[in-house]
C-alpha positions as CSV (number, residue, x, y, z in Angstrom):
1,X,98.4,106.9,104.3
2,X,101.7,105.8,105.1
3,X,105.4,106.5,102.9
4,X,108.9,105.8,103.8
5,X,111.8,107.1,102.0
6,X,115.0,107.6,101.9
7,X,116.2,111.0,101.7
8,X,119.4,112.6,100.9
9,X,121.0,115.1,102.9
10,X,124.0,116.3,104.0
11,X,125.1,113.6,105.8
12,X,124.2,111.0,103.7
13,X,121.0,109.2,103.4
14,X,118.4,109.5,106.1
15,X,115.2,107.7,106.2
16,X,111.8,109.6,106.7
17,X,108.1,107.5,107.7
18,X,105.6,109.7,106.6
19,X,101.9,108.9,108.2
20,X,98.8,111.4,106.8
21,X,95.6,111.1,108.2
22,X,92.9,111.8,105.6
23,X,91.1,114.9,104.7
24,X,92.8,118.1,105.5
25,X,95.6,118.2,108.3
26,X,96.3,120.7,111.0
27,X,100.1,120.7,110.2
28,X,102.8,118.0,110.3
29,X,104.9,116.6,113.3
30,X,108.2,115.8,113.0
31,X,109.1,113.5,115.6
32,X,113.1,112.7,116.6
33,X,114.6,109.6,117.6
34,X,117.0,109.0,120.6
35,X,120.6,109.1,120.6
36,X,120.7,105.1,120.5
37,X,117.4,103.9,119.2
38,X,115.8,105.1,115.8
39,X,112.0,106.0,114.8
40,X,110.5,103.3,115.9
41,X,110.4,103.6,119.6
42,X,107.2,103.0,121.5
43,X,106.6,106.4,122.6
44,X,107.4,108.1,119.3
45,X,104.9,105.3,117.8
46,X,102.4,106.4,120.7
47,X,102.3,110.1,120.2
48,X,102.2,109.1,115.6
49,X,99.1,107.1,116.3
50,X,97.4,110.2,119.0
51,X,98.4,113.0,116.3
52,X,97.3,111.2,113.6
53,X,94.1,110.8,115.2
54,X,93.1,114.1,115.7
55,X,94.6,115.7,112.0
56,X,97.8,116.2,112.5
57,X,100.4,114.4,109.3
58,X,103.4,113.1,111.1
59,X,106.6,112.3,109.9
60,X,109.5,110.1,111.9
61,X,113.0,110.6,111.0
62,X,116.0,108.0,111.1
63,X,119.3,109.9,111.3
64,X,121.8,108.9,108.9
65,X,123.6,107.7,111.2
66,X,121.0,105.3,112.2
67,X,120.6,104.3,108.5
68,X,124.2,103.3,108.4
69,X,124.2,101.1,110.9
70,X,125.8,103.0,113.8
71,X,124.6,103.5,117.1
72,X,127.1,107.1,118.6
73,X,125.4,109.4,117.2
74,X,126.6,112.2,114.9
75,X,128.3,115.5,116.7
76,X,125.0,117.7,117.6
77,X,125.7,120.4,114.7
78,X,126.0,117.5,112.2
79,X,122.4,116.2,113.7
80,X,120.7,119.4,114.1
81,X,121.6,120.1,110.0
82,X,119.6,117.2,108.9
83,X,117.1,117.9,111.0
84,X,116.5,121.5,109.4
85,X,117.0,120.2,105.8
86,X,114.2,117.6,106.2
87,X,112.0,120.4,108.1
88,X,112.4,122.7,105.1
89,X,110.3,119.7,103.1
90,X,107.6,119.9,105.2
91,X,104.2,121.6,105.1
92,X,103.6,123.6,108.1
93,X,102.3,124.6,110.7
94,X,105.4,122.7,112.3
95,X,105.2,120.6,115.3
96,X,108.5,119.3,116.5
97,X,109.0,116.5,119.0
98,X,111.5,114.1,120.0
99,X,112.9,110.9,122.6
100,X,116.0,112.0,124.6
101,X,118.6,113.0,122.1
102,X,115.7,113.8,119.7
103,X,114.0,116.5,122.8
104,X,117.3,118.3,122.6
105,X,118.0,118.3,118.6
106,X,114.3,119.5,118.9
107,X,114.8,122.3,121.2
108,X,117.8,123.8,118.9
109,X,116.4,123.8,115.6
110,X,113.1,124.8,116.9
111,X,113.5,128.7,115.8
112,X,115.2,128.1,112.8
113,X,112.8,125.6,111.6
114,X,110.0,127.9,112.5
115,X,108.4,125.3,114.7
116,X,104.9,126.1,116.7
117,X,106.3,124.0,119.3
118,X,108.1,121.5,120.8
119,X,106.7,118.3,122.4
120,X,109.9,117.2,124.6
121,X,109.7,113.1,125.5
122,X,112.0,112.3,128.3
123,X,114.4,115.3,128.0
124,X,117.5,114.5,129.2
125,X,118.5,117.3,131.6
126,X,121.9,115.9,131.8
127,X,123.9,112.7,132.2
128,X,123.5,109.9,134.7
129,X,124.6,110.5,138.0
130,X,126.2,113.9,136.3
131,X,123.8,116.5,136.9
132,X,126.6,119.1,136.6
133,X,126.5,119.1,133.0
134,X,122.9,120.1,132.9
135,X,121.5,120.8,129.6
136,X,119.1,123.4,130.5
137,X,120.0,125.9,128.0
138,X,118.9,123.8,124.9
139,X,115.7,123.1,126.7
140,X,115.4,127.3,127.9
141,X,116.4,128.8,124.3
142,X,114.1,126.7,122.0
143,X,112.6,130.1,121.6
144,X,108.9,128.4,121.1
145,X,106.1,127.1,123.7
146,X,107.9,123.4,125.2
147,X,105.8,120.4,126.8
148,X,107.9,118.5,128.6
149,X,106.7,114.5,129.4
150,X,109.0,112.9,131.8
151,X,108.9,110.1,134.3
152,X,109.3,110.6,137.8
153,X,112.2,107.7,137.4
154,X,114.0,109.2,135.0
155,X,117.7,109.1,135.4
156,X,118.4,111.7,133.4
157,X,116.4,114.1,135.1
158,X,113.3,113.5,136.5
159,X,110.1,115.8,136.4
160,X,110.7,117.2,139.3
161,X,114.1,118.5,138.4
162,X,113.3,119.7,135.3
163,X,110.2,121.5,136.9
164,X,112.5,123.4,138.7
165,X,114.1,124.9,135.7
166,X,110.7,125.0,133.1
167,X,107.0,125.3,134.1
168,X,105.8,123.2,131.4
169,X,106.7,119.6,132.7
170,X,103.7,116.7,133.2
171,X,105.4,113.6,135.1
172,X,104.4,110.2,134.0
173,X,104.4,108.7,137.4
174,X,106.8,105.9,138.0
175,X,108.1,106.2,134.0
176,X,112.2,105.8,133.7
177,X,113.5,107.7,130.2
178,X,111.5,105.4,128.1
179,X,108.5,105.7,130.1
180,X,108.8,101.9,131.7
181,X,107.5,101.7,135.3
182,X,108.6,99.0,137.5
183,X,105.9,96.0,138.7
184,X,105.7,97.8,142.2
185,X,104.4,100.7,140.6
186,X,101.1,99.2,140.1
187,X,100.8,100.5,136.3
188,X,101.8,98.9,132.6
189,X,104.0,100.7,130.3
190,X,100.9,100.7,127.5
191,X,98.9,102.6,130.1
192,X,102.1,105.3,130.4
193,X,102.2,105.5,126.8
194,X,99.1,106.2,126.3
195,X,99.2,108.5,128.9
196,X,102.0,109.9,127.2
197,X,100.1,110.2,124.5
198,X,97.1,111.9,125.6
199,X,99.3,114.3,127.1
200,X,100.5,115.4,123.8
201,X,98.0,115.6,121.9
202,X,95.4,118.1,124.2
203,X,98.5,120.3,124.5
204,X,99.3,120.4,121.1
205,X,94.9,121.4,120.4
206,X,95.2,123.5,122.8
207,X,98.0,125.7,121.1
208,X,96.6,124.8,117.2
């Protein structure tokens, strides 16, 4: 069963897609966007269809500001509060997840929202070229297990760096931040995603 709707909240209207498998679930996935796409990138739409599969409801969020048109993205406390008032509508147990921007609004809300975990998709350890400005606290203080899926291309971190900081790390080899290998890597991005995917979904049934 699927449902999209727009929700109010705090920052004006945000948009939720709601997928439910059928029968009983095993809890519902909230799944975050990146800080200039929205809910419909591949790999959130890869890990929907793998938790679906296997009982879990998921729901995808569009940020308001995403609804409005804009790509910047809202100031972090502005995203993180509509994240927590559309968590608060959810039946649990809650799975959190997100792209990028959406790893990290996922890693600070975690606790608050009373999340079983956190399923991080291309977490971006820190800018470009920047890796100064690491972002390893958000990741360290979600305060719940983390999974972290990264390519080992990825220019905001790749696997191996963020190994170095957090155990929990599986590297999608030759994936850049949206999971994309190059031709010379010998692999399609459908067989990433679903790799991605698979990922996901035994660590999150071997937690539930």
């Amino acid at each position: 069963m699927r449902n999209s709707v727009t929700v109010q909240t705090s920052r004006g209207a945000a948009r939720l897609h709601a997928d439910r498998p059928p029968g009983e679930t095993s809890g519902t996935a909230l799944l975050f966007h990146g800080a200039g796409g929205d809910s419909n990138a591949a790999v959130l739409l890869a890990v929907r269809d793998a938790l679906l599969a296997t009982g879990w409801a998921v729901a995808r969020l569009d940020q308001p500001y995403r609804v409005a048109g804009r790509r910047a993205p809202d100031p972090a406390h502005l995203l993180d509060a509509v994240a927590l008032e559309v968590a608060a509508t959810l039946e649990g147990p809650l799975l959190l997840g997100g792209k990028s921007s959406g790893a990290r609004v996922a890693c600070r809300v975690a606790t608050a929202a009373g999340a079983v975990g956190v399923v991080a998709l291309g977490f971006p350890l820190h800018p470009p070229g920047r890796p100064e400005r690491s972002r390893a606290p958000e990741l360290l203080g979600a305060g719940v297990p983390v999974l972290v899926v990264q390519g080992s291309r990825d220019t905001f971190g790749t696997a191996q760096d963020v190994r170095a900081i957090h155990g929990d790390v599986h590297e999608i080899a030759g994936g850049d931040h949206s999971f994309v290998p190059r031709k010379a890597d010998g692999r399609t991005a459908r067989e990433c995603l679903d790799e991605v995917a698979a990922v996901v979904t035994a660590w999150v049934q071997a937690r539930t």
